[in-house]
NULO-661866 format. One line per 10 residues: number of its first residue (from 1); their letters; for each residue x, y, z of C-alpha. Coordinates in steps of 0.5 Angstrom, whole numbers, plus 500, padded with zeros to 3 digits. Each point is the difference from the previous one (the first is absolute). Layout:
! NULO-661866
NUM) A) X,Y,Z ~ ...
! end
This chain:
! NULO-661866
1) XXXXXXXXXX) 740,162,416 ~ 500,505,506 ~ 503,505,495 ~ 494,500,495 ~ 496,499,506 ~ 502,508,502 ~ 499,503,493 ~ 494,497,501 ~ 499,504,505 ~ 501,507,496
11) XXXXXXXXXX) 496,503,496 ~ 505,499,494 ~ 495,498,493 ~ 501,494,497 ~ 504,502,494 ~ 506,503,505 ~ 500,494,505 ~ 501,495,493 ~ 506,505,497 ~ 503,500,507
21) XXXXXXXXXX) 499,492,501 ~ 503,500,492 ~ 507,504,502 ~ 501,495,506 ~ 500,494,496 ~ 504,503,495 ~ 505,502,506 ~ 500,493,503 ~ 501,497,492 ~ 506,504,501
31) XXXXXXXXXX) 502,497,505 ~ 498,493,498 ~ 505,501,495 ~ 505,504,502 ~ 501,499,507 ~ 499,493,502 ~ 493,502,502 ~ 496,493,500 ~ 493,501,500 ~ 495,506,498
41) XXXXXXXXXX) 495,500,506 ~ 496,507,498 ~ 498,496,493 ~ 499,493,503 ~ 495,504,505 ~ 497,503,493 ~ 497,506,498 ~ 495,505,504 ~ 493,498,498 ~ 496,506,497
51) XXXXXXXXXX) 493,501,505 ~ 498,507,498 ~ 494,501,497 ~ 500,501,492 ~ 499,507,499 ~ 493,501,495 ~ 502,502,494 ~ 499,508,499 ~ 497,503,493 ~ 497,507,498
61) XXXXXXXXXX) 494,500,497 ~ 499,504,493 ~ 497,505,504 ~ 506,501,506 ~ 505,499,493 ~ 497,506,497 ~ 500,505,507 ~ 507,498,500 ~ 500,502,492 ~ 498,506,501
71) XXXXXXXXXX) 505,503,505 ~ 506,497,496 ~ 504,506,498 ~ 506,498,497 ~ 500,497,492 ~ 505,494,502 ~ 496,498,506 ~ 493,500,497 ~ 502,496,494 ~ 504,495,505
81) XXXXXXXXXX) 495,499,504 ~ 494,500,495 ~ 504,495,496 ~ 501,496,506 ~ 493,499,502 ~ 498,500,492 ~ 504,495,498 ~ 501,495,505 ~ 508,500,500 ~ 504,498,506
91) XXXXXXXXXX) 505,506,501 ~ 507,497,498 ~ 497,499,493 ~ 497,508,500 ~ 506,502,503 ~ 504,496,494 ~ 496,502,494 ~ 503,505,495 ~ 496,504,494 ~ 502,495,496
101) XXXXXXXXXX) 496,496,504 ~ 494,504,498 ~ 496,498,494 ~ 495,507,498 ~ 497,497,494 ~ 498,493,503 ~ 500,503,506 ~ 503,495,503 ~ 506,499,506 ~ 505,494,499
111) XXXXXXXXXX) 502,498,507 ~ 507,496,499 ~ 504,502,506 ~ 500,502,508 ~ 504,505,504 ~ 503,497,506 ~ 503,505,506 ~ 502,493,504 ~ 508,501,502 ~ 504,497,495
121) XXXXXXXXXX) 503,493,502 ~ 507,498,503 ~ 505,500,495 ~ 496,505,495 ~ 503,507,500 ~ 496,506,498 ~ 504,507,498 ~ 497,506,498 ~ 498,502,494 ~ 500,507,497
131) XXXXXXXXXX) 498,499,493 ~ 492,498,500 ~ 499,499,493 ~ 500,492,502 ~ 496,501,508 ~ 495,496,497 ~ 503,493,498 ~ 500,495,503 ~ 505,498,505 ~ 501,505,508
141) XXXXXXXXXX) 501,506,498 ~ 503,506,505 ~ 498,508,499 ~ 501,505,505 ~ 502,495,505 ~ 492,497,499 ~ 501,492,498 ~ 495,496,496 ~ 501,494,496 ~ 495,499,493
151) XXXXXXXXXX) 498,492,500 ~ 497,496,495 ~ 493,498,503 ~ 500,494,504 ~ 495,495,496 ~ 496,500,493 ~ 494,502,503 ~ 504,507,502 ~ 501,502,492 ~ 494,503,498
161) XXXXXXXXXX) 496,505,495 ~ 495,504,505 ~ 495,505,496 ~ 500,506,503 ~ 492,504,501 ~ 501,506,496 ~ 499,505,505 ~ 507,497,503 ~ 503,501,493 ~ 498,507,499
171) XXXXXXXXXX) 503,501,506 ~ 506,496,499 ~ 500,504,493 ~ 500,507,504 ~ 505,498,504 ~ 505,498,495 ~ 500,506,497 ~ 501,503,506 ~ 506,496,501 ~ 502,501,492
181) XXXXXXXXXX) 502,508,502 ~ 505,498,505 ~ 508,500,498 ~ 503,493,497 ~ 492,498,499 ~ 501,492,498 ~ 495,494,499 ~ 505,495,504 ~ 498,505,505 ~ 496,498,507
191) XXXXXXXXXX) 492,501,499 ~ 500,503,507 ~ 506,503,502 ~ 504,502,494 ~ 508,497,501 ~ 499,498,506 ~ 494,495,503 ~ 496,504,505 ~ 502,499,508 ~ 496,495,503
201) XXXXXXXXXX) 500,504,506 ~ 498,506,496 ~ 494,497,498 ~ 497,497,506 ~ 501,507,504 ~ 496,503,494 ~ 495,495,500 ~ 499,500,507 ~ 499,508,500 ~ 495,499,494
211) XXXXXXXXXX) 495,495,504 ~ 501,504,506 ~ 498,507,496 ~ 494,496,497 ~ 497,497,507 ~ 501,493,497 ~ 504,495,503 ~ 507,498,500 ~ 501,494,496 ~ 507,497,498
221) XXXXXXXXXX) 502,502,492 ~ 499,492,498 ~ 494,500,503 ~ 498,505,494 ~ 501,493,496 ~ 495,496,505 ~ 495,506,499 ~ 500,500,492 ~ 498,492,501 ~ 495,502,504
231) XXXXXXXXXX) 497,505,495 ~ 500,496,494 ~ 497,494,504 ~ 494,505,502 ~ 499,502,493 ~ 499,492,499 ~ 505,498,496 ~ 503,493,499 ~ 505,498,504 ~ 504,496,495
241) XXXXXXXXXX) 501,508,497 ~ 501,503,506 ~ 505,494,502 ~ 505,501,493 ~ 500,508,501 ~ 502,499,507 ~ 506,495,497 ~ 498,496,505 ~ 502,492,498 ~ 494,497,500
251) XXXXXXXXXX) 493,501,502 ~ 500,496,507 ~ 505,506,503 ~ 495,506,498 ~ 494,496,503 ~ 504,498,507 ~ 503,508,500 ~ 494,503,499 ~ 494,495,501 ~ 497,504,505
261) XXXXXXXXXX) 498,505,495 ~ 496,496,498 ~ 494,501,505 ~ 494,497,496 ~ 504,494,497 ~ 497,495,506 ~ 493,502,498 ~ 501,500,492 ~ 502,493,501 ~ 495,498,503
271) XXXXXXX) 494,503,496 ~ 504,497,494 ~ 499,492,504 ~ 493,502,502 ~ 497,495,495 ~ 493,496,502 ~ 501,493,503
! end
């Protein structure tokens, strides 16, 4: 207790206590059982309570989208990006789609697996690869010593269809024939990055500098998703429509993410039960 009392005193965040208190009771476990250790005192303390305040959801408007639109100079980024503000997807299924993936005639995405950068679990060894023709099937993958690994979605509600705005599949179509000039072009190849899946360092340090060249503020990439909510939510759709594209498993996770999207909502209701008594 005297030790979690000092952490307290520090200025460590939550997260990083919660990862040291986890590598402390797993040292002790394996002392209980290895090392005729009898009791494990840092898990019967417990874990450390999380205080901070919940930081506010950031979002772009359309308006603070299209500034930073307009100052994208690169073909990949700018279809990344906009097809991560378009289409609502998380990064890992972004990352994970391949052309095959992409239907222009129906002008749909299937969305039916995510990529992980996570580390591998004890035991599983990764080697490197050096032939790319199969870096987008599922299982971990190593190229030029970058590992991913290419997963199944995580629940039914994550396979989904998402039909794309046509000013997304122009620029979608646009890009691909772009990328159909480069050597060895395949339609199992990654949408954004070709044999490799584009780094998620890469991509935060463009998205930074983009924001900052248009004078918007700096949000995170998955806030991109948060901020598509907030546009069709704006545009007065039905959150049950909003809730499936979002892949979301049921319509009570939309409502509690993003119920304070909804300013007028107490007052809609009321005037709905203003009847004469």
């Amino acid at each position: 207790m005297d030790w979690q009392a000092y952490l307290n005193s520090t200025n460590y965040k939550y997260i990083y206590k919660s990862k040291i208190y986890c590598g402390f009771t797993a040292l002790l476990n394996y002392g209980i059982k290895f090392h005729s250790l009898t009791e494990n005192v840092v898990s019967k303390v417990g874990n450390f309570r999380n205080i901070e305040p919940r930081q506010e959801m950031k979002i772009w408007s359309e308006e603070e989208f299209q500034k930073v639109y307009s100052v994208m100079n690169d073909d990949t980024y700018r279809c990344f990006f906009s097809f991560m503000y378009l289409m609502e997807t998380r990064k890992g299924e972004a990352l994970a789609l391949t052309w095959n993936d992409v239907d222009f005639f129906r002008s749909e995405v299937t969305i039916s697996k995510s990529l992980n950068r996570k580390r591998p679990q004890k035991g599983i060894i990764v080697t490197e690869e050096f032939n790319t023709r199969n870096s987008a099937s599922m299982g971990w993958h190593c190229i030029g010593g970058r590992k991913y690994q290419i997963t199944t979605p995580k629940n039914k509600a994550f396979y989904r269809k998402i039909v794309m705005p046509q000013n997304l599949l122009k620029l979608l179509q646009e890009y691909k024939n772009l990328c159909q000039q480069e050597y060895d072009f395949q339609e199992n190849n990654f949408v954004f990055g070709g044999k490799i899946p584009l780094s998620d360092q890469t991509l935060r340090r463009q998205f930074n500098a983009y924001a900052d060249k248009a004078g918007v503020k700096r949000i995170r990439i998955h806030d991109l998703r948060h901020s598509h909510a907030s546009l069709l939510i704006n545009k007065g759709q039905n959150i049950l429509i909003v809730s499936k594209r979002l892949g979301h498993n049921d319509i009570t996770q939309t409502l509690n993410t993003y119920s304070h999207l909804f300013p007028n909502a107490q007052k809609q209701i009321i005037d709905s039960i203003e009847i004469e008594l």
